[in-house]
NUPA-748654 format. One record per residue (C-alpha): x, y, z; residue number from 1; residue in one letter. Coordinates in pm, 1 decimal. Each point is the difference from the previous one (the first is absolute). Layout:
# NUPA-748654
<r <X; Y; Z>; NUM; 'A'>
...
***
This chain:
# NUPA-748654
<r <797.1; 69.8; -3469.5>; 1; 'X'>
<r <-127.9; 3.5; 347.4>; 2; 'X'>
<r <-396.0; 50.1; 15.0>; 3; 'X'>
<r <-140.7; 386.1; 39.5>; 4; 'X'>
<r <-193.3; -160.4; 278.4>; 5; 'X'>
<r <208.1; 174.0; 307.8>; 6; 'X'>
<r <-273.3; 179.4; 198.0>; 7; 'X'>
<r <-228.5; -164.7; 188.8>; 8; 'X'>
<r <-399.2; 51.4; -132.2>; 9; 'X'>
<r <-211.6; 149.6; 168.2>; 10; 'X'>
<r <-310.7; -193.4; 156.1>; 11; 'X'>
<r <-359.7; 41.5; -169.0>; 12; 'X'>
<r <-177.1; 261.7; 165.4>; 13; 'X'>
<r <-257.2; -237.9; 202.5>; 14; 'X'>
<r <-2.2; 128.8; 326.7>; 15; 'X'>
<r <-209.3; 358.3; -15.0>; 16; 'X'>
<r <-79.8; 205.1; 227.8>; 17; 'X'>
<r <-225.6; -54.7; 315.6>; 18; 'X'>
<r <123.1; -371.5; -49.6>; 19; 'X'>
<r <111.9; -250.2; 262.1>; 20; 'X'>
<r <358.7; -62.5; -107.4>; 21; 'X'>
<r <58.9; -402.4; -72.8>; 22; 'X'>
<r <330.0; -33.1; 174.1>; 23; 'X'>
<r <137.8; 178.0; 281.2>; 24; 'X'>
<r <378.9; -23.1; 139.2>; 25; 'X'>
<r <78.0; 125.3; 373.7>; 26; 'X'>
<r <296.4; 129.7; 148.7>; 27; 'X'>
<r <-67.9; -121.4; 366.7>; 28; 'X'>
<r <231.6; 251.3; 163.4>; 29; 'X'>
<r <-4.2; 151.3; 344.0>; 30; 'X'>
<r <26.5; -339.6; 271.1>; 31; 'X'>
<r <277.6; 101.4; 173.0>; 32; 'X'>
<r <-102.7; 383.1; 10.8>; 33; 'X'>
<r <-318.0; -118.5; 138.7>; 34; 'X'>
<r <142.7; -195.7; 268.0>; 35; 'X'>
<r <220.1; 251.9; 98.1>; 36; 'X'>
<r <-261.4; 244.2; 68.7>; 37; 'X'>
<r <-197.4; -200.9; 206.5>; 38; 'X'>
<r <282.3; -91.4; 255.1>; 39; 'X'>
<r <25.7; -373.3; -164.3>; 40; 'X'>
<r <283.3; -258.0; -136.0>; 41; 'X'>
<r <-19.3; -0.4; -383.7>; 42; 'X'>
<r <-120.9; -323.1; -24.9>; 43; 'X'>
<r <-336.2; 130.7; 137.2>; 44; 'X'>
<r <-14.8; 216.1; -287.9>; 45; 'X'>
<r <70.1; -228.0; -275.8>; 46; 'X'>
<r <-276.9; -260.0; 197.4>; 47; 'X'>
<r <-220.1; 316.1; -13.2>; 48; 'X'>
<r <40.5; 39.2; -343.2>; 49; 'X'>
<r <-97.2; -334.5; -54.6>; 50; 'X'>
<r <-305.7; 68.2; 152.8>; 51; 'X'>
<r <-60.0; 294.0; -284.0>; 52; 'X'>
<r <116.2; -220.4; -281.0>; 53; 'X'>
<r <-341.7; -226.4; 69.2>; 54; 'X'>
<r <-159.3; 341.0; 0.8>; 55; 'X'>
<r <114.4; 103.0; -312.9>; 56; 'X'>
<r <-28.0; -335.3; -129.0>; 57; 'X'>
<r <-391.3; -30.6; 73.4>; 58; 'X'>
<r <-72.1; 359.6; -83.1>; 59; 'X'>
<r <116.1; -91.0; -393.1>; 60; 'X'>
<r <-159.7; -333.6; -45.7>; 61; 'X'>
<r <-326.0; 161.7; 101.7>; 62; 'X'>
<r <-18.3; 232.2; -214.7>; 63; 'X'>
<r <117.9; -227.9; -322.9>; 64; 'X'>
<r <370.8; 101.0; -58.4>; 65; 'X'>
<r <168.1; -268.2; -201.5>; 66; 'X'>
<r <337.9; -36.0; 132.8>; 67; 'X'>
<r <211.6; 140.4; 328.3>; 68; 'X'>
<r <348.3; 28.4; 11.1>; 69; 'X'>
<r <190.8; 64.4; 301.6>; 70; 'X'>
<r <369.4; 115.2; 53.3>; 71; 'X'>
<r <54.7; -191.1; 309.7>; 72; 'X'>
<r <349.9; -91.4; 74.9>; 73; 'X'>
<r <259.1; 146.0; -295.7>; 74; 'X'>
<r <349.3; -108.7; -101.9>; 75; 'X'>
<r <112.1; 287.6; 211.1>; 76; 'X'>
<r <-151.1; -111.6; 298.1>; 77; 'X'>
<r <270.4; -252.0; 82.5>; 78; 'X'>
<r <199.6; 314.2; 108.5>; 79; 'X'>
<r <-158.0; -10.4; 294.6>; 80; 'X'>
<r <156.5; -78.3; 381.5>; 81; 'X'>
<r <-91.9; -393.3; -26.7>; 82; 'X'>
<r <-225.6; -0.2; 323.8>; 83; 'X'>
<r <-258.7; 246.6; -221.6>; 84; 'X'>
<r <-16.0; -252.2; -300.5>; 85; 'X'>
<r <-44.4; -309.1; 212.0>; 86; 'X'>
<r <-307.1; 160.7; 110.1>; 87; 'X'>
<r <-95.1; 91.5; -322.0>; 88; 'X'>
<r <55.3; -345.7; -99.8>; 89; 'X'>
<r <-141.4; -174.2; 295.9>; 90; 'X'>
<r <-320.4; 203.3; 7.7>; 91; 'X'>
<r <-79.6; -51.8; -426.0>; 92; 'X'>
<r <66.2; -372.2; 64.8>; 93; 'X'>
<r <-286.7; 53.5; 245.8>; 94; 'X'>
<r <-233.0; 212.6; -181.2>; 95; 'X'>
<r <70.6; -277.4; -297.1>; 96; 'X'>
<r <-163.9; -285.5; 243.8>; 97; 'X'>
<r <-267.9; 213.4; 136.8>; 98; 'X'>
<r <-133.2; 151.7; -289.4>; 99; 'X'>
<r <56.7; -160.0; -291.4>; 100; 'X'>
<r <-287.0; -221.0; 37.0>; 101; 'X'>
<r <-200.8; 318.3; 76.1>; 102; 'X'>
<r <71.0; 189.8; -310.7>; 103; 'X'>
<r <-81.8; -370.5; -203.2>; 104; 'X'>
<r <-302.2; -6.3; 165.5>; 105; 'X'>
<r <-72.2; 356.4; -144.6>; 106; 'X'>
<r <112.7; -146.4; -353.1>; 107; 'X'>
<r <297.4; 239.8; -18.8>; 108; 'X'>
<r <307.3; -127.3; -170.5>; 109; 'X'>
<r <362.4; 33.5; 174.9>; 110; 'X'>
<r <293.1; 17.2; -204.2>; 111; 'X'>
<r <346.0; 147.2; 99.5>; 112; 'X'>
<r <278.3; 150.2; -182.7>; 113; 'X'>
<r <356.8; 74.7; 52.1>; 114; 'X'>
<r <330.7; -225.5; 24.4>; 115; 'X'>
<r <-176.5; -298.6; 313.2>; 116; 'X'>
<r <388.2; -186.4; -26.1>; 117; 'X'>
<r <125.8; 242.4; 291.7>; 118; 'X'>
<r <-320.3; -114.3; 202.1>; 119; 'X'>
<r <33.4; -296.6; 251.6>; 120; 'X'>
<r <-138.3; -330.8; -129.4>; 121; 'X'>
<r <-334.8; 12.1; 204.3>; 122; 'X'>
<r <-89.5; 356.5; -123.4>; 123; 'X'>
<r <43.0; -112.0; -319.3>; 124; 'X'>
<r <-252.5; -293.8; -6.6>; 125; 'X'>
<r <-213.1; 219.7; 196.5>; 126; 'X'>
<r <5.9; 219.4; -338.4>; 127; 'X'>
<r <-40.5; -264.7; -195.6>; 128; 'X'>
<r <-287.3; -170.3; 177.9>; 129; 'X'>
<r <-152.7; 314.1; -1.3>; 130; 'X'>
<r <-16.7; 28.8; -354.6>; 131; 'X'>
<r <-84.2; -352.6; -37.2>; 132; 'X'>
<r <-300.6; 35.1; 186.3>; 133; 'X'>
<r <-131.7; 295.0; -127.6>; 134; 'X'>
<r <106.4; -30.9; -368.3>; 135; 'X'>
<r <-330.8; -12.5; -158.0>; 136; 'X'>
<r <-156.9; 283.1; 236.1>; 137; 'X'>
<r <-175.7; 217.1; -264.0>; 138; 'X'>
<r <-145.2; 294.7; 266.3>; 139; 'X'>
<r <339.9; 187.9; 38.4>; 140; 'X'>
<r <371.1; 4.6; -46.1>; 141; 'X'>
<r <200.3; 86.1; 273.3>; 142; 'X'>
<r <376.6; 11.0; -139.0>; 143; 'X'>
<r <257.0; 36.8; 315.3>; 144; 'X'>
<r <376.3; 113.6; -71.7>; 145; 'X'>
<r <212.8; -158.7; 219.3>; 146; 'X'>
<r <394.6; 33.6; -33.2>; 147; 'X'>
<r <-100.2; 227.9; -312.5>; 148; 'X'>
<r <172.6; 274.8; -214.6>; 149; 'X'>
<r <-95.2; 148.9; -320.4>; 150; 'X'>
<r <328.4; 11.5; -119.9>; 151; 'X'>
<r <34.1; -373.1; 82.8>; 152; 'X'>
<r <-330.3; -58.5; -182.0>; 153; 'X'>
<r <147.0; 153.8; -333.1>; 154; 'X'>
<r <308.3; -166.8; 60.8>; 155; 'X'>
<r <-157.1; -371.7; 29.7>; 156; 'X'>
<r <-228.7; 60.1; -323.2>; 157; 'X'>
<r <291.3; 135.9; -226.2>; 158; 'X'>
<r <194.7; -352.4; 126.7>; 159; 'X'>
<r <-272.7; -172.4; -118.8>; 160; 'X'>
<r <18.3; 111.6; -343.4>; 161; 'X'>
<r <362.7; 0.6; 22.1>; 162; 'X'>
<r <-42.2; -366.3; 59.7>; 163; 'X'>
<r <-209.2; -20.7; -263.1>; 164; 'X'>
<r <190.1; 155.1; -267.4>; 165; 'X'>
<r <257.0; -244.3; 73.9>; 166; 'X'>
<r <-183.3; -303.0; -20.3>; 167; 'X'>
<r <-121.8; 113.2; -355.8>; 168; 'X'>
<r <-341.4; 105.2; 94.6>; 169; 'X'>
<r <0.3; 319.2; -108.5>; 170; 'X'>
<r <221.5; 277.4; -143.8>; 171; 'X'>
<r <140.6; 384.8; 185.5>; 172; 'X'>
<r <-237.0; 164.9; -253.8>; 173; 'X'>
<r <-294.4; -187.3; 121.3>; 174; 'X'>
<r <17.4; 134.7; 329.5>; 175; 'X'>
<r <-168.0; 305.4; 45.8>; 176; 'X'>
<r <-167.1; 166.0; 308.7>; 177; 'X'>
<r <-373.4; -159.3; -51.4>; 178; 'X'>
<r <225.9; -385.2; 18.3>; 179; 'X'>
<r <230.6; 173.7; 275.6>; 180; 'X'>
<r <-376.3; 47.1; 177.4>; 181; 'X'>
<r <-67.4; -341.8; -38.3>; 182; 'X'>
<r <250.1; -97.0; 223.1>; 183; 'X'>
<r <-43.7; 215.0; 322.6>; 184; 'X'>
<r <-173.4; -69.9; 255.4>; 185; 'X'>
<r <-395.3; -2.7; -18.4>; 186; 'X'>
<r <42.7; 5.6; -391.2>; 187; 'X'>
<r <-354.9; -178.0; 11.5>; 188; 'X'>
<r <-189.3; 252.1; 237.3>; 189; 'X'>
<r <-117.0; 347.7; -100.6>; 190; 'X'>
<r <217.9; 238.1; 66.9>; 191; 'X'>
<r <23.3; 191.2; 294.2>; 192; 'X'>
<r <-234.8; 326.9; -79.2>; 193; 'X'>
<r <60.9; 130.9; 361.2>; 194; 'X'>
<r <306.2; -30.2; 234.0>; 195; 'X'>
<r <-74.1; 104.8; 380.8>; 196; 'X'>
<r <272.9; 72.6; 249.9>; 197; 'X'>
<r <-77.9; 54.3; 347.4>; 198; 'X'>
<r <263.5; 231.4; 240.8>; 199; 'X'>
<r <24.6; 297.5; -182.8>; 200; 'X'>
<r <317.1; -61.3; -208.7>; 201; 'X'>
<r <-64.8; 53.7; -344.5>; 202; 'X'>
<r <262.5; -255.5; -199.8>; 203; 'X'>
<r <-70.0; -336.3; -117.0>; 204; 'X'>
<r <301.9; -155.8; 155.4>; 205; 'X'>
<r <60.3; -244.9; -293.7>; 206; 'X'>
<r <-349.4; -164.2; 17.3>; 207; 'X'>
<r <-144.1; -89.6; -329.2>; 208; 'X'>
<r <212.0; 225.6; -187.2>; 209; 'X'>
<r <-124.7; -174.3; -372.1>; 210; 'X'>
<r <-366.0; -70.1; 98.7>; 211; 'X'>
<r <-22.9; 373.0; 165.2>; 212; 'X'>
<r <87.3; 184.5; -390.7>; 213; 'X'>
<r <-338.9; 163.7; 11.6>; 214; 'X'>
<r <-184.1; -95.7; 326.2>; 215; 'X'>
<r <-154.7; 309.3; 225.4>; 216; 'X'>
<r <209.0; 62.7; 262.8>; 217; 'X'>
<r <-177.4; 105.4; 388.3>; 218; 'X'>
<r <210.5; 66.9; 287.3>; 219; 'X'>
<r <-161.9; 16.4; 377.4>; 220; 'X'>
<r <185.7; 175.6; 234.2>; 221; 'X'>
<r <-188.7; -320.0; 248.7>; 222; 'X'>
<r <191.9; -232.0; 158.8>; 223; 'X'>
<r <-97.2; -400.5; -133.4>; 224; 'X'>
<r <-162.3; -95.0; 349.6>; 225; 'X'>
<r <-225.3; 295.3; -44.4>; 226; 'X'>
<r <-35.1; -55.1; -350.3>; 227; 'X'>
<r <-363.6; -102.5; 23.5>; 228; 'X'>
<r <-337.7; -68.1; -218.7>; 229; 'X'>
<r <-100.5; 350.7; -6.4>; 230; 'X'>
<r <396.2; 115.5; -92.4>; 231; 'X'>
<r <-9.1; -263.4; -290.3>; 232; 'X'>
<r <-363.3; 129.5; -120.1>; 233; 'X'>
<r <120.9; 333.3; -38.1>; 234; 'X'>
<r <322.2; -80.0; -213.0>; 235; 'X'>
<r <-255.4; -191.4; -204.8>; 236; 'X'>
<r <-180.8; 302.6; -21.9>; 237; 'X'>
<r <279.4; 194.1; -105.9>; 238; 'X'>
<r <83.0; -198.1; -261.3>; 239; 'X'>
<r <-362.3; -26.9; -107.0>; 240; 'X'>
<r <15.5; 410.8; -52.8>; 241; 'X'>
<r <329.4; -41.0; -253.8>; 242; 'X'>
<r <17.6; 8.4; -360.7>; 243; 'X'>
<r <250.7; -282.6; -107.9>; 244; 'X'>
<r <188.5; 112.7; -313.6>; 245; 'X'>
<r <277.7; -220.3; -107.7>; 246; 'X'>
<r <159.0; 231.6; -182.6>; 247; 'X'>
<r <-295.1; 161.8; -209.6>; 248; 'X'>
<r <-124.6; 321.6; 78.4>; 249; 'X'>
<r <-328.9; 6.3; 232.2>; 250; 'X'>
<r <-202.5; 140.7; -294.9>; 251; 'X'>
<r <150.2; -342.6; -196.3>; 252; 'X'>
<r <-161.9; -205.8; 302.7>; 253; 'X'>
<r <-336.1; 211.4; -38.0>; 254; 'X'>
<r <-10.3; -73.3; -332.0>; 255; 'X'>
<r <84.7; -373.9; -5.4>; 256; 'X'>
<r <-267.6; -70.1; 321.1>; 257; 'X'>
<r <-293.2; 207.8; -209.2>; 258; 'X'>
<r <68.3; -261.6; -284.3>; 259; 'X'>
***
């Protein structure tokens, strides 16, 4: 008989209220919008929202978050006209070269997620130095999602176990959702306890959609480039001000923290 084992469990309640969370995940949304309302190309928005991502970037190693993860080119994106995503791809090549040795500087780690085989072959050594070089960083992870999908995510980690169950390794009623989690993306971080997305859409757009299960979830009606220090401090304060069930009633979560 399969296992009972079919819902994912719910994370220990160790993130309480007035807390910094330990991992956030942005939704960088709003370049183009920007751009538009200042009279510029796009491509001026997406370098201005570069500019922010430093920002943002900064704002969370100083004040001791463990790990960043930002959503910033999805599976999706290829849908754009070409000329857009040759910029995009042109100007992250750049910001890999110019501030890669920054951020390792800072000790903060780089690591990217997503399918890189659609990538040309010098962004993908660029990714790879990048993570080479800043490997053993222990200040900060920042995790960027690049040609990324949540539905792809799910998709590679059930192949691996596919695999897996055809080599012999293991058995269907082995697999359950904690070994599913071991496969997706970031299965070695925290998970995200607070997702962020900038523009004032309030979807997740296929970001994350395992890791997210119980994460907060803060929509700013800001644009990314104006998506500043002060912005971020006050979705951090939001989130500080929440009571994070996972399922159990709030007086459950009173009861377990006066323990």
């Amino acid at each position: 008989m399969a296992s009972e084992n079919i819902h994912s469990s719910a994370p220990d309640i160790d993130s309480h209220q007035g807390e910094l969370p330990r991992h956030v995940a942005i939704i960088m949304d709003g370049n183009n919008r920007w751009a538009r309302k200042q009279g510029l190309p796009g491509e001026e928005g997406h370098r201005a929202g570069e500019t922010t991502v430093q920002t943002i970037i900064r704002s969370a190693a100083e004040r001791g978050i463990e790990a960043l993860t930002l959503f910033a080119f999805s599976s999706e994106n290829w849908r754009r006209p070409q000329g857009e995503v040759d910029h995009l791809m042109a100007l992250f090549l750049k910001a890999l070269g110019g501030r890669v040795e920054e951020l390792h500087g800072h000790g903060v780690r780089i690591r990217f997620i997503g399918d890189r085989s659609a990538f040309a072959e010098d962004l993908q050594k660029g990714m790879a130095d990048a993570e080479a070089l800043t490997g053993d960083n222990p200040r900060m992870t920042v995790v960027i999602a690049v040609n990324y999908g949540g539905q792809w995510d799910i998709a590679q980690a059930a192949r691996q176990l596919a695999i897996q169950v055809e080599q012999g390794g293991i058995t269907p009623d082995q697999i359950t959702a904690e070994v599913l989690g071991q496969h997706v993306a970031m299965a070695d971080l925290p998970l995200p306890d607070l997702l962020i997305r900038t523009g004032g859409d309030q979807r997740i757009s296929n970001f994350l959609l395992w890791q997210l299960a119980y994460s907060e979830l803060f929509f700013s009606p800001l644009l990314w480039p104006d998506f500043d220090a002060d912005a971020f401090a006050a979705a951090l304060q939001d989130y500080a001000g929440r009571q994070r069930r996972f399922g159990r009633s709030g007086e459950e979560v009173a009861g377990l923290k006066g323990e």
